[in-house]
N, C-alpha and C positions, 0 to 999 in steps of 0.2 A: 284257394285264394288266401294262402297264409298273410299277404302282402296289406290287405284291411284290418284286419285286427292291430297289429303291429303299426301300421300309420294310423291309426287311433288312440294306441297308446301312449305315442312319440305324442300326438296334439293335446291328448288330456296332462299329461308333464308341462308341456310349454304354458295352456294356458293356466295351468297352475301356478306356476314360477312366475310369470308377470300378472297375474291375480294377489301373490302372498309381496310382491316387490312394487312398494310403490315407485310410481316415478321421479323421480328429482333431478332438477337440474344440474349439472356437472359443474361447479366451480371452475373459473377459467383463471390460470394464474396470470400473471403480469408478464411483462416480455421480458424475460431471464436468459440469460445466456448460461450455457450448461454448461458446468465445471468439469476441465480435461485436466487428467491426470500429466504432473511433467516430472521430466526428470534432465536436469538443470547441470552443466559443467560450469564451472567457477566464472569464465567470462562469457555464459550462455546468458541470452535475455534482451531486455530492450535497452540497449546501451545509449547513453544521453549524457550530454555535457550541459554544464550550468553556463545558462547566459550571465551576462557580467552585470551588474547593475550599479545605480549611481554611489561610488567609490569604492567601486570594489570592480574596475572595466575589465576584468580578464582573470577569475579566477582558475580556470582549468581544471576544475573539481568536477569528476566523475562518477555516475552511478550506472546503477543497472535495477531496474525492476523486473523483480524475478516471478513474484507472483502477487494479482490483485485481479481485479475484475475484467483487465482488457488483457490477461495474460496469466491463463488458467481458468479464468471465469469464478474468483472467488470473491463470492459475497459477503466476505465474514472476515476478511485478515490482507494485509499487504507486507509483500518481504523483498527487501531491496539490501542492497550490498552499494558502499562506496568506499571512497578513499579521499585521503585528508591530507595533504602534504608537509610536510615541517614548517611549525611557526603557522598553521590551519585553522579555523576557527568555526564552531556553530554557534552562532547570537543566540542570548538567550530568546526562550520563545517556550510557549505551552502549547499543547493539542485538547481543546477544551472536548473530544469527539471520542477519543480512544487512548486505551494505554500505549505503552511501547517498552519494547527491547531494545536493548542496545546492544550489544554482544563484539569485543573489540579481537578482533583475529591476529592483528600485528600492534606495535605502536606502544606509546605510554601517552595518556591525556591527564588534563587537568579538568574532572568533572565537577558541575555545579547542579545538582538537583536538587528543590526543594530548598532546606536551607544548610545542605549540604554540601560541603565542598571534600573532594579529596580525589589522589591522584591514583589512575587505573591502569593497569598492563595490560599487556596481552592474556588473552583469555578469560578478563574481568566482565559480566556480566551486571549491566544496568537497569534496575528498572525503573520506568517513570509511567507510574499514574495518572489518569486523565489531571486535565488543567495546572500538572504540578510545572512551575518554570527549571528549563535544562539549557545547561550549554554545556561547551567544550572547548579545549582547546588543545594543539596536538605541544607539547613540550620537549616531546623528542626529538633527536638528529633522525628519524627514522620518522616514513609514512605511517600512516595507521588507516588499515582497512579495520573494515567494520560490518558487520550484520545488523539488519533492524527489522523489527517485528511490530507489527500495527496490527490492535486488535479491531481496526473496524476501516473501510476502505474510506479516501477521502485527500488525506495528504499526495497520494502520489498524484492525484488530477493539481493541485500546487505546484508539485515540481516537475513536473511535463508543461505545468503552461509557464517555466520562469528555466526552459532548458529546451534544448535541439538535439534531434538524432545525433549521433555520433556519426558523425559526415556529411551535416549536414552545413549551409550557412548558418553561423552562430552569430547572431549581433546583440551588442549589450542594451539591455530594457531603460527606455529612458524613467524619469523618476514619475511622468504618469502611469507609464505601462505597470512599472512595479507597484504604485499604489494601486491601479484597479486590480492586478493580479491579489493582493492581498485582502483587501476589501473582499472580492468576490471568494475567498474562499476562509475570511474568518471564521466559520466553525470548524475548519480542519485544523488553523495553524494561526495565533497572534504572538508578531515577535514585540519584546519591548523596547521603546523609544530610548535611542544610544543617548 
């Protein structure tokens, strides 16, 4: 009965190892959604158009978020791609939450960051610092696409809730919709009073 000795030795190991291991509780983490690797073509993503809001009932400005926490699952960063049409405009406005990139692909603007002003081409790289105020504006005959980089999630829930699928019904935000839109998301994005 080699088969005793041997299942004796197997129980003196076990009770060993949960002798020398206390027990502790397991840490449960929070309800995360777990980051999927993508790999993105130029007009891949969640493509969305900007609703129109009061005086401004129809811009037709386009974006795409390409990666942030409902699209990749990242906890740490948002990367969205638009376009600006000629004579286009971003009001100025700060992101008191996170930095950004701005990274211009086509186009020429006239950027306002900080208390900087000066005019950017194609291939110009921007950066804006938490709470620093930015705007833009496109000055060229030519659209101007653009990359943007957000170092902490928060604006694109802004601009999903002040925009529609791409196909979807679009209607322009009245001027309360657009206040509670802003109010409820001042620590991602306050613009300043025209």
């Amino acid at each position: 009965m080699r088969v005793t000795p041997f299942m004796g030795a197997v129980c003196a190991v076990l009770m060993c190892g949960c002798a020398a291991t206390p027990s502790t509780p397991k840490l449960q983490t929070p309800n995360v959604t777990a980051s999927t690797p993508l790999i993105l073509e130029k007009d891949e993503g969640e493509r969305r158009v900007l609703r129109g809001w009061p005086g401004h009932p129809d811009p037709k400005e386009t974006f795409i978020l390409k990666v942030d926490p409902k699209n990749g699952g990242s906890s740490h960063l948002v990367f969205m791609t638009g376009d600006l049409a000629p004579g286009g405009e971003i009001h100025a406005h700060r992101h008191p939450g996170a930095d950004e990139i701005l990274y211009l692909q086509t186009g020429t603007a006239r950027v306002h960051v900080g208390s900087s002003v000066r005019d950017a081409h194609a291939g110009a790289t921007v950066f804006i610092p938490a709470n620093t105020w930015v705007s833009l504006e496109n000055i060229g005959n030519d659209g101007i696409s653009m990359v943007t980089v957000f170092s902490a999630p928060g604006f694109e829930d802004f601009m999903r809730a002040g925009s529609a699928r791409e196909g979807e019904k679009n209607v322009p935000l009245t001027q309360a919709e657009n206040d509670q839109i802003e109010k409820a998301h001042s620590s991602d994005v306050i613009y300043k009073e025209p």
